[in-house]
Structures are given as structure tokens and as C-alpha cells.
C-alpha positions as CSV (number, residue, x, y, z in Angstrom):
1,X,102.2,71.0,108.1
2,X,105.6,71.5,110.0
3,X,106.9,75.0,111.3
4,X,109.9,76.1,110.5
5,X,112.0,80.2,111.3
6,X,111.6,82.5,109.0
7,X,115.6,82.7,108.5
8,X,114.9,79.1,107.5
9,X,113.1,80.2,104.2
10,X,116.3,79.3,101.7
11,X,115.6,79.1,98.1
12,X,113.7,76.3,97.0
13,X,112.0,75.9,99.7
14,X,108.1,75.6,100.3
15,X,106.0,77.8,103.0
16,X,102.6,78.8,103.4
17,X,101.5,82.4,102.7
18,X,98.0,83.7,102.8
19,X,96.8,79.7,103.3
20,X,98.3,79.3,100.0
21,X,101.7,76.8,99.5
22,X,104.1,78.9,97.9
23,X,108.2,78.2,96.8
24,X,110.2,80.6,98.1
25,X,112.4,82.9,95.4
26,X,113.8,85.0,97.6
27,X,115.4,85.5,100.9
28,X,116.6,88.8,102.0
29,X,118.3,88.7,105.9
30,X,118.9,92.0,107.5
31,X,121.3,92.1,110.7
32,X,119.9,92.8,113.7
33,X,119.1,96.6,114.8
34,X,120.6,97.7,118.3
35,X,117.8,96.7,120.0
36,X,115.7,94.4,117.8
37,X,115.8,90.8,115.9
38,X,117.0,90.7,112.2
39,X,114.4,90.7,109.8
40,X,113.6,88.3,106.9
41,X,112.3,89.7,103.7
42,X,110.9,86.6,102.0
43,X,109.4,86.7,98.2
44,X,107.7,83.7,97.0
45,X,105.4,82.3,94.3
46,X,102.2,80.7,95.0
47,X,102.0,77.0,93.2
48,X,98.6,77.3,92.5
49,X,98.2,80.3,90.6
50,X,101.8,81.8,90.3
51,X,101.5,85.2,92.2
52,X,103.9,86.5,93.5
53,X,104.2,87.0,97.6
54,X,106.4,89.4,99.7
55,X,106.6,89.2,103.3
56,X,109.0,91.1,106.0
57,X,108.9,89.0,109.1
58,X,111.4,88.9,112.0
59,X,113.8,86.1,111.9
60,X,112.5,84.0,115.1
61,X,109.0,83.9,113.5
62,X,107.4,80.9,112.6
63,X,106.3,80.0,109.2
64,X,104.1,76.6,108.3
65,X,105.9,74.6,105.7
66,X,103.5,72.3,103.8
67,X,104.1,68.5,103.6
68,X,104.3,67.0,100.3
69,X,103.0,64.3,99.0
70,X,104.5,62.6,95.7
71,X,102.5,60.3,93.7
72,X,102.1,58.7,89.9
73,X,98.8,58.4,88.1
74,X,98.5,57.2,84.8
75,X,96.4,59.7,82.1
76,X,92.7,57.9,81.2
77,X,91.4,61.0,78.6
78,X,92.4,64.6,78.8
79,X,90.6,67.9,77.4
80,X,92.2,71.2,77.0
81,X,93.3,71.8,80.3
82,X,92.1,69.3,82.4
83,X,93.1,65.5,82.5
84,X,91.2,62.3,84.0
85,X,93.8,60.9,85.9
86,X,93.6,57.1,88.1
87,X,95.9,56.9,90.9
88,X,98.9,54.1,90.3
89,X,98.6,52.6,94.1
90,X,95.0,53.4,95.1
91,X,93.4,53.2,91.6
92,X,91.1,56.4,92.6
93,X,90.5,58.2,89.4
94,X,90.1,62.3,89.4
95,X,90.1,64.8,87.1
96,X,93.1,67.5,87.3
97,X,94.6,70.5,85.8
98,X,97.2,70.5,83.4
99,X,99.7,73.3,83.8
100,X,100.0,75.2,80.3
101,X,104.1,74.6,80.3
102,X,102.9,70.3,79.5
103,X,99.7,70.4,77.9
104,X,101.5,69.5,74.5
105,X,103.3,66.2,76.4
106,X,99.9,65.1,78.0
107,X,98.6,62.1,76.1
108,X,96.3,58.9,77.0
109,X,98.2,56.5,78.8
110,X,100.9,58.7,80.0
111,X,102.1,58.7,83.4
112,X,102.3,61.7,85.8
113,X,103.9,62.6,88.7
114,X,101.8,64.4,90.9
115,X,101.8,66.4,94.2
116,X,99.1,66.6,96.9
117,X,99.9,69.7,98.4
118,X,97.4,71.1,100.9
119,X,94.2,69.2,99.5
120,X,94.9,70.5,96.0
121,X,96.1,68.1,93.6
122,X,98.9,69.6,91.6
123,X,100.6,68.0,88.3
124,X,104.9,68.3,88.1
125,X,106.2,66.2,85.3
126,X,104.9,63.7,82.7
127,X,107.0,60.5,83.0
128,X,108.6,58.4,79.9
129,X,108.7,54.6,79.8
């Protein structure tokens, strides 16, 4: 996990909310008040289960940025919305979640990309030969 400003939050990017990693959607910068620091109204969408977060923080606030990990596994069986994956450096084999947007391109003996994003396994793309 790395720390980076709230003003830092650009579009794209990933932050922790609520111990959850989120991509941020949104980033609203107001100027700063006659007396006061200029305040960041960041919205963003958690990975995990898509909600959708909205925080106000002032812009020299700290928020933890989550370190990604990007990694291929090939497909051993699948079921409706979970896959039995084996890890294409380590060989480890795991069972994962299928997001609904690629259950129809999930097969046996596919290849995935796959994140490892706060201890949650996460999967991004199915990869053609």
C-alpha cells in the first residue's frame, strides 16, 4: 500500500475507501476558502462489489493507494460463476469468481489475467492464443 494526496485522485486511478480498493470516477477540486485548504470531492467504485463511494476530503490528506499485482492463470473447470484456476508461474491452483461481464468467454483451458489486489483475487480479461 503506498499513500498518495487526495488532489492526487485523477481518473483511473485506484485508492482505498472503507478498507475496500476502489477506481476512482470522479474528482471534484474546490479552491481554497480564505482561510482553509481546497477540498477534494472524490467518487469512486469499489472493484469488489461495484458500489459506489463519495468522499469530501481536504486536498493535503493522505489516501492509501493499493499495489497491484498482475498475473496469468490458465482455466482448469469452471461452474456458473466461479472458475478453478492454476497459476502460470507458481502452478498454485484456486478457485475464483467470474465477473458476469465474461462468464460467456470463460472456457477450460483459457487463460486469464488476473489481479491480486488487497488479498482478494480479482479476474480482468480472458486472454486469446
Amino acid at each position: 500500500v503506498k499513500h498518495i494526496h487526495a488532489t492526487d485522485c485523477k481518473q483511473g486511478r485506484y485508492v482505498i475507501f472503507d478498507g475496500k480498493a476502489c477506481v476512482v470516477r470522479n474528482l471534484e477540486i474546490s479552491r481554497p476558502g480564505k482561510h482553509g485548504h481546497a477540498k477534494c470531492r472524490v467518487e469512486a467504485i469499489a472493484m469488489i462489489d461495484g458500489k459506489k463511494i463519495v468522499k469530501i476530503l481536504p486536498g493535503h490528506d493522505r489516501v492509501e493507494s493499493p499495489i497491484i499485482e498482475k498475473k496469468t492463470a490458465q482455466v482448469l473447470s469452471h461452474s456458473e460463476d466461479k472458475a478453478n484456476v492454476m497459476d502460470m508461474e507458481t502452478y498454485e491452483t484456486f478457485d475464483i469468481v467470474i465477473p458476469t461481464e465474461l462468464k460467456d468467454k470463460i472456457e477450460d483451458g483459457v487463460q486469464v489475467l488476473y489481479w491480486i489486489v488487497l488479498d482478494e483475487k480479482i479476474v480482468k480479461e480472458v486472454r486469446t492464443a
